[in-house]
Kinemage of the C-alpha trace (Angstrom):
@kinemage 1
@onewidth
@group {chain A} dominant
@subgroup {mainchain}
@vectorlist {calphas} color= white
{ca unk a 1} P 121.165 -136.239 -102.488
{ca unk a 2} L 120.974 -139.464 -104.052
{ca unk a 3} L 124.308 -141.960 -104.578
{ca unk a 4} L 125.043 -142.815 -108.089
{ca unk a 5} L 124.317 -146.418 -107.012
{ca unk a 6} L 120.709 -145.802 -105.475
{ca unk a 7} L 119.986 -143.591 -108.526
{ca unk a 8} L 120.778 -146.576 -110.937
{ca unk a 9} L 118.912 -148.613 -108.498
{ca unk a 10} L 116.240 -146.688 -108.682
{ca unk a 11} L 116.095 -146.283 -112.684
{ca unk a 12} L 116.595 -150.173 -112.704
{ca unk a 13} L 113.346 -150.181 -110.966
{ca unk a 14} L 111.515 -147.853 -112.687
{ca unk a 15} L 108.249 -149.531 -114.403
{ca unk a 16} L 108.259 -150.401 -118.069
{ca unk a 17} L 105.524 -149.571 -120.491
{ca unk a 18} L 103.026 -152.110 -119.032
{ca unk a 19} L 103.715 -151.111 -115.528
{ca unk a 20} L 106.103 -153.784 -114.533
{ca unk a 21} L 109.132 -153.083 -112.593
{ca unk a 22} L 112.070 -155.545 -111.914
{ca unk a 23} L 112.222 -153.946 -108.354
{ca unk a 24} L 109.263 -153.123 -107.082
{ca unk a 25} L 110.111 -152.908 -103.636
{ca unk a 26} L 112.441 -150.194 -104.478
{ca unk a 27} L 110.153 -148.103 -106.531
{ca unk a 28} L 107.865 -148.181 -104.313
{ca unk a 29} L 110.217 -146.965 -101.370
{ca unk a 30} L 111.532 -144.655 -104.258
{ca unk a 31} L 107.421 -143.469 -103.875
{ca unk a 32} L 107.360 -143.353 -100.607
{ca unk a 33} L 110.115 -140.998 -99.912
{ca unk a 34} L 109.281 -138.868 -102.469
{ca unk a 35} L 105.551 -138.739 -100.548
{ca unk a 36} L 106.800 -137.936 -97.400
{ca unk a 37} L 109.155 -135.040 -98.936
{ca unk a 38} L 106.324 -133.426 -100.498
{ca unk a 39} L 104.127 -133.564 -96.996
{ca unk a 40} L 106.609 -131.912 -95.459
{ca unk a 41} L 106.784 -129.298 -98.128
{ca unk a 42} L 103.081 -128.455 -97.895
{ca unk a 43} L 103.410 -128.477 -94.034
{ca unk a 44} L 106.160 -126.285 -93.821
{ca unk a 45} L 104.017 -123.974 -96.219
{ca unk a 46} L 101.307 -123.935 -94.493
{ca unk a 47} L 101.702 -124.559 -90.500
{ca unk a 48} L 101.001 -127.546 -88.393
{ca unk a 49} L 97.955 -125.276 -87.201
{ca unk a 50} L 96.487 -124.718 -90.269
{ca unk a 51} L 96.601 -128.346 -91.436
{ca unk a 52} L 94.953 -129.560 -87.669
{ca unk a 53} L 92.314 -126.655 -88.309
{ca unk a 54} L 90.954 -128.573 -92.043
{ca unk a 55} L 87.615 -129.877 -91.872
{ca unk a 56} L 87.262 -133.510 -93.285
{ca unk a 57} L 85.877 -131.763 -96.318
{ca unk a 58} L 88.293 -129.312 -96.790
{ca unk a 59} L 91.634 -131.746 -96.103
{ca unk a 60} L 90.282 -134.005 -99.145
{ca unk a 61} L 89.593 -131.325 -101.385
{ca unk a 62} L 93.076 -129.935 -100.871
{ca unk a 63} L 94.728 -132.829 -101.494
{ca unk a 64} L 92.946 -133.373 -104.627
{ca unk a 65} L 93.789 -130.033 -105.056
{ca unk a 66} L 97.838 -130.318 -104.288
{ca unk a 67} L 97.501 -133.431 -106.283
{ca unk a 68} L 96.667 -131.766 -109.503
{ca unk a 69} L 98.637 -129.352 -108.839
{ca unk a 70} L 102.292 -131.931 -108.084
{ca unk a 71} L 100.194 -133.876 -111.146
{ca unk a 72} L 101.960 -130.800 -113.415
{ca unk a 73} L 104.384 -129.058 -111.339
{ca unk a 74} L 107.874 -130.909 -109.825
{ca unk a 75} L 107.113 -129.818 -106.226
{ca unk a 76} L 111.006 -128.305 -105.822
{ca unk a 77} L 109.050 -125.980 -108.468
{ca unk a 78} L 106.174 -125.263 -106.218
{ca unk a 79} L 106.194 -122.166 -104.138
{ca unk a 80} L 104.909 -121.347 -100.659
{ca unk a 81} L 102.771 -118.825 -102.119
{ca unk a 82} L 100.726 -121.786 -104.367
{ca unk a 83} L 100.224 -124.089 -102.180
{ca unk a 84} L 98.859 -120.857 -99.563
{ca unk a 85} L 97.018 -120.228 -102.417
{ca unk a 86} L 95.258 -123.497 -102.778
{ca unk a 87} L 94.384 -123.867 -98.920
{ca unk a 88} L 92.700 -120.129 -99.074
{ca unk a 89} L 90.831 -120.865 -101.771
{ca unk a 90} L 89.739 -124.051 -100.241
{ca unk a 91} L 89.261 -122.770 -96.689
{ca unk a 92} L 87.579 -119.254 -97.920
{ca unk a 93} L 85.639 -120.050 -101.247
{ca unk a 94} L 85.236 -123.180 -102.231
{ca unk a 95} L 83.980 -125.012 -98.975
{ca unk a 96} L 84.379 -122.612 -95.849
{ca unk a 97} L 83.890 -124.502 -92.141
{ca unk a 98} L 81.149 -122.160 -91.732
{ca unk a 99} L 78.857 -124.002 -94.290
{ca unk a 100} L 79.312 -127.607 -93.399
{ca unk a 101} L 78.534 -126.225 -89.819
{ca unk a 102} L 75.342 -124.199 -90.677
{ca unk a 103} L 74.518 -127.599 -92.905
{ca unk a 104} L 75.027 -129.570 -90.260
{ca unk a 105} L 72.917 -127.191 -87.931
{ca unk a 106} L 69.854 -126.987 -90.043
{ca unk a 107} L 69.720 -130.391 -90.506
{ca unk a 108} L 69.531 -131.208 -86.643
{ca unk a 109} L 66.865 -128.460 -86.746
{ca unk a 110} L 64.598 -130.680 -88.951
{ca unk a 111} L 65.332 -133.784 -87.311
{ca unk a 112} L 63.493 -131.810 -84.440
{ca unk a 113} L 60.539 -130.920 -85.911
């Protein structure tokens, strides 16, 4: 939990209208730590092995993904069960390992020939 003095830090900090802040060093530690706190949300969610076992392909596309997603939702308000969600659909549907390696296959097949 935040101290009422880093909060008003913090607010001090925030940018104004044009993007300016008086602090940016803080903000952008403010950022930061509010970064690494949703990382370790999404890795708690999903599992150090699942994360490892994301194609290049896939770990972009669930970021963007996630992004959108924290883009519209607080993460505190984000459940488990979303953020599963958005891996499975990445990993399963939208691009499954087992396409970029049958890609990748055929095209070392023509190379041959």
């Amino acid at each position: 939990m935040l101290s009422k003095i880093h909060l008003q830090a913090i607010i001090a900090a925030w940018p104004d209208d044009e993007g300016k802040s008086a602090h940016p060093e803080v903000y952008n530690e403010w950022i930061e730590r509010c970064r690494r706190y949703d990382a370790r949300v999404i890795q708690n969610a999903l599992g150090v092995e699942r994360i490892l076992g994301l194609t290049e392909k896939q770990k972009k596309l669930l970021e963007l993904s996630l992004e959108k997603l924290l883009s519209r939702k607080d993460i505190t308000e984000v459940s488990d069960e979303e953020i599963l969600g958005r891996y499975e659909l990445i990993t399963k549907h939208v691009a499954p390992a087992w396409v970029d390696e049958t890609v990748k296959n055929i095209k070392a097949r023509q190379k041959l020939h």
